[in-house]
SERO-516696 format. One record per residue (C-alpha): residue number from 0; residue in three letters; x, y, z. Coordinates in Angstrom, 2 decimals. Layout:
residues N
<NUM, "ALA", <X, Y, Z>>
...
end
This chain:
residues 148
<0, "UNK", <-7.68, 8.71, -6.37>>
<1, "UNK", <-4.54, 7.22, -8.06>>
<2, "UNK", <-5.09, 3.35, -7.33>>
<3, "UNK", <-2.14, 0.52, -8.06>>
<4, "UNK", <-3.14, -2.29, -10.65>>
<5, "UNK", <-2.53, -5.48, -8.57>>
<6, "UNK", <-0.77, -8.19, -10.59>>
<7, "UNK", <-0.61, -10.86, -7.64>>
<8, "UNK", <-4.39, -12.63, -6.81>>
<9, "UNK", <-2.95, -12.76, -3.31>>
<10, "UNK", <-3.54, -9.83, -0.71>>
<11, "UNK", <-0.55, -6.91, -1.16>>
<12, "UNK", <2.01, -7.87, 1.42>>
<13, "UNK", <5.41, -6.83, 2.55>>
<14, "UNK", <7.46, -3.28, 1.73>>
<15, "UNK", <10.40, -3.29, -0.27>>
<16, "UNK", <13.70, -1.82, -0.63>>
<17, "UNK", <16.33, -2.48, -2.54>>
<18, "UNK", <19.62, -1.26, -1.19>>
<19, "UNK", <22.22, 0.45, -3.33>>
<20, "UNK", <24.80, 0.72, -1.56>>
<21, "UNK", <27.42, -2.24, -1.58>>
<22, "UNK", <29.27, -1.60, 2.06>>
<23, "UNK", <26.09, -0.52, 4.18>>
<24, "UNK", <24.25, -3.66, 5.33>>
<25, "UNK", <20.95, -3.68, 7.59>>
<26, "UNK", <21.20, -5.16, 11.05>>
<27, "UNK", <18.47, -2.47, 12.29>>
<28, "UNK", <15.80, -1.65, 9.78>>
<29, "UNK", <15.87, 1.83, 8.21>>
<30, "UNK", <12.50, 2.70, 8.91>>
<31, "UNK", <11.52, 1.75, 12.73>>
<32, "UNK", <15.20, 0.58, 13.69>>
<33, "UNK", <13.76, -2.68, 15.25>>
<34, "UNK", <15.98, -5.62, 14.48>>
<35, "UNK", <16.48, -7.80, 11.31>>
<36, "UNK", <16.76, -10.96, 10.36>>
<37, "UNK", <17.93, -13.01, 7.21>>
<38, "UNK", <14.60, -14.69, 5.50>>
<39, "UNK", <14.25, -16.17, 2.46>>
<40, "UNK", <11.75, -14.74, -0.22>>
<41, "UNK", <10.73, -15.98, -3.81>>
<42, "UNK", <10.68, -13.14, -5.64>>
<43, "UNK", <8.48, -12.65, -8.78>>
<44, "UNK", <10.79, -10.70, -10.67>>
<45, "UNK", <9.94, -9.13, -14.74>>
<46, "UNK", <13.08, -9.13, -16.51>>
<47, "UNK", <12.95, -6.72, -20.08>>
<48, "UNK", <12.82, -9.15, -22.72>>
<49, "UNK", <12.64, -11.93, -21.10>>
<50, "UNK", <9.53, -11.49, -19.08>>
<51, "UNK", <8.69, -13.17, -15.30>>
<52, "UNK", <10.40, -15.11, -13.63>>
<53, "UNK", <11.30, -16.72, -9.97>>
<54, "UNK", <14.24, -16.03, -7.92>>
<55, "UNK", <14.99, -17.25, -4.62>>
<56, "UNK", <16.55, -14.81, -2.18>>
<57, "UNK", <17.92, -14.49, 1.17>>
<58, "UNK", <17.42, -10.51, 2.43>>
<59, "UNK", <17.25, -8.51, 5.43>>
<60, "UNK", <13.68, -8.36, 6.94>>
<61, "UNK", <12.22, -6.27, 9.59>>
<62, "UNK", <8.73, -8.20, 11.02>>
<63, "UNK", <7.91, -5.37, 12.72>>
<64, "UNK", <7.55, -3.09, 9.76>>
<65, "UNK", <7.25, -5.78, 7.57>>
<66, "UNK", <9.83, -4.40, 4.95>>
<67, "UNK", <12.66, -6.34, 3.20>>
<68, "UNK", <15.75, -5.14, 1.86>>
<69, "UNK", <17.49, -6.74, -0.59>>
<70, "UNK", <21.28, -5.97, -1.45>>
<71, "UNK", <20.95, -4.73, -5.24>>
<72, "UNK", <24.53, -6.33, -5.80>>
<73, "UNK", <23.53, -9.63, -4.55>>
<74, "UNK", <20.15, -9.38, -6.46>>
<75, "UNK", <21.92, -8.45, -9.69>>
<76, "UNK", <24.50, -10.77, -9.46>>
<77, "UNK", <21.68, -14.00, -9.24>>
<78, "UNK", <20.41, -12.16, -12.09>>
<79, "UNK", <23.70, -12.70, -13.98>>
<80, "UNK", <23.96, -16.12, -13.20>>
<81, "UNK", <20.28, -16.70, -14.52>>
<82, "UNK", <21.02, -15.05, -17.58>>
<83, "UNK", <24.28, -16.50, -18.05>>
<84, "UNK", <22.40, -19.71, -18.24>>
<85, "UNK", <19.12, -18.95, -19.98>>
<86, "UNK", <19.31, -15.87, -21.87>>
<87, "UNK", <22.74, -13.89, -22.06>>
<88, "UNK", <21.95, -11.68, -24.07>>
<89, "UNK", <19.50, -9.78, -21.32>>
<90, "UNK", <22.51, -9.75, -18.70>>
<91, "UNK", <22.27, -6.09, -17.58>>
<92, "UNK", <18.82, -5.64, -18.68>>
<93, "UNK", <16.78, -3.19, -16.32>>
<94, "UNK", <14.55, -5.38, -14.28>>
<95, "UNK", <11.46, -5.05, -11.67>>
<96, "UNK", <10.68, -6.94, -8.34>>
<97, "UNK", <7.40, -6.97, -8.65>>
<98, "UNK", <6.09, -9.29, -4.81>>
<99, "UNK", <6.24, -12.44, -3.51>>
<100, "UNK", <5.49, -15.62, -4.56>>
<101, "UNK", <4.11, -18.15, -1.45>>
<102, "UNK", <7.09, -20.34, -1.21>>
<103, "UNK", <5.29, -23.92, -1.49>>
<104, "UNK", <4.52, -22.86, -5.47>>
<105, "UNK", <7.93, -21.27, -5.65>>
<106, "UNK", <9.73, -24.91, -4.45>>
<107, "UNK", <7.59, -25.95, -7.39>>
<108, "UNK", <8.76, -23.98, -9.92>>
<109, "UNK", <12.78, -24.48, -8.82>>
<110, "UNK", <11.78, -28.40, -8.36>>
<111, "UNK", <11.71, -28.16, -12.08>>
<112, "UNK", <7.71, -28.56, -12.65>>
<113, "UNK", <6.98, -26.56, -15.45>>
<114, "UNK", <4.13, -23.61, -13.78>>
<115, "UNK", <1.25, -22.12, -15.55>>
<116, "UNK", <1.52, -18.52, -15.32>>
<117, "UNK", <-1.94, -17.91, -14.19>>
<118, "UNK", <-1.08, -20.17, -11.46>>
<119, "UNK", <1.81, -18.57, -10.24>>
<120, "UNK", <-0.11, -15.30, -10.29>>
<121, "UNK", <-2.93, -17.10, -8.09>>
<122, "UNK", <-0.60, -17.09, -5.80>>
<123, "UNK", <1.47, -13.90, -6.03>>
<124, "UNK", <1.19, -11.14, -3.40>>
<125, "UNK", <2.30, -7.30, -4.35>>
<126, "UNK", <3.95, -5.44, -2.58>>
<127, "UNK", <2.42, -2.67, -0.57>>
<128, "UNK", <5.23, 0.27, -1.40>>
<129, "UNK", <8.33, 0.49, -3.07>>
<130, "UNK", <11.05, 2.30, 0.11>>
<131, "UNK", <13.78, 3.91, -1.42>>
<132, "UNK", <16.91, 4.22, 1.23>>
<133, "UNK", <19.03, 7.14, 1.53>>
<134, "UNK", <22.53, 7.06, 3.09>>
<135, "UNK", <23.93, 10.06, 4.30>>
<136, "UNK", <26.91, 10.76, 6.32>>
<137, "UNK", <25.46, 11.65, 9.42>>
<138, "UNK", <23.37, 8.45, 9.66>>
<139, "UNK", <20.02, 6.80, 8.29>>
<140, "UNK", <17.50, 9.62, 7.26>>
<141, "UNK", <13.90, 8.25, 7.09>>
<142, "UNK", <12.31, 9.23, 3.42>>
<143, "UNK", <10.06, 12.24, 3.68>>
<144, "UNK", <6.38, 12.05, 3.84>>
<145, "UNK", <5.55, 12.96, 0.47>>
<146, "UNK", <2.37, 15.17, 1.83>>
<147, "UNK", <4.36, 17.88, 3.22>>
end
């Protein structure tokens, strides 16, 4: 049995998607087609070499499904800004959304309190999968079970 390492001390929580595609936005959600909603997430996000950090995000969520999609152009482009300030030479970078931080230690961290890491990780939650969305022409496909 292939089992995930767990990073976050928190239970695994949420799916996530990150959407490629710059003109198709998500008012049903690609997997149950249940409405969405804008909610904001604090992402803990590992930037190559940089390392973690925090980043606050509005994105698409479905709480039926539990799944979020985030815009990867909107994503990328708080990415820039962070890096434009902190670290430019990591602007374009590859870079992993790793879960969720809970968002009373995230206000924390923005509030300019300096965080321990192990801290931060105490109260991290993974992610349970990783949905990859597929557009085609004809509409929404829903990704294939990988079992068949």
């Amino acid at each position: 049995m292939n089992e995930k390492k767990k990073i976050g001390k928190l239970k695994a929580r949420y799916s996530f998607a990150l959407n490629k595609y710059n003109d198709i936005r998500f008012s049903k959600c690609p997997r149950c087609n249940h409405n969405t909603y804008n909610r904001k997430f604090i992402f803990f996000i590992h930037l190559d070499d940089w390392g973690p950090l925090l980043l606050g995000k509005t994105c698409k969520y479905c709480s039926k499904c539990e799944l979020i999609v985030a815009h990867k152009n909107e994503l990328e482009e708080q990415l820039i800004l962070f890096c434009t300030r902190y670290c430019e030479e990591n602007i374009g970078k590859e870079y992993l959304v790793m879960g969720t931080i809970d968002k009373k230690k995230g206000k924390e961290g923005f509030s300019g309190k300096k965080l321990d890491f192990d801290d931060v990780l105490n109260h991290m939650s993974d992610f349970i999968d990783y949905v990859k969305i597929k557009y085609d022409y004809g509409g929404w496909i829903p990704p294939k079970n990988k079992s068949t």
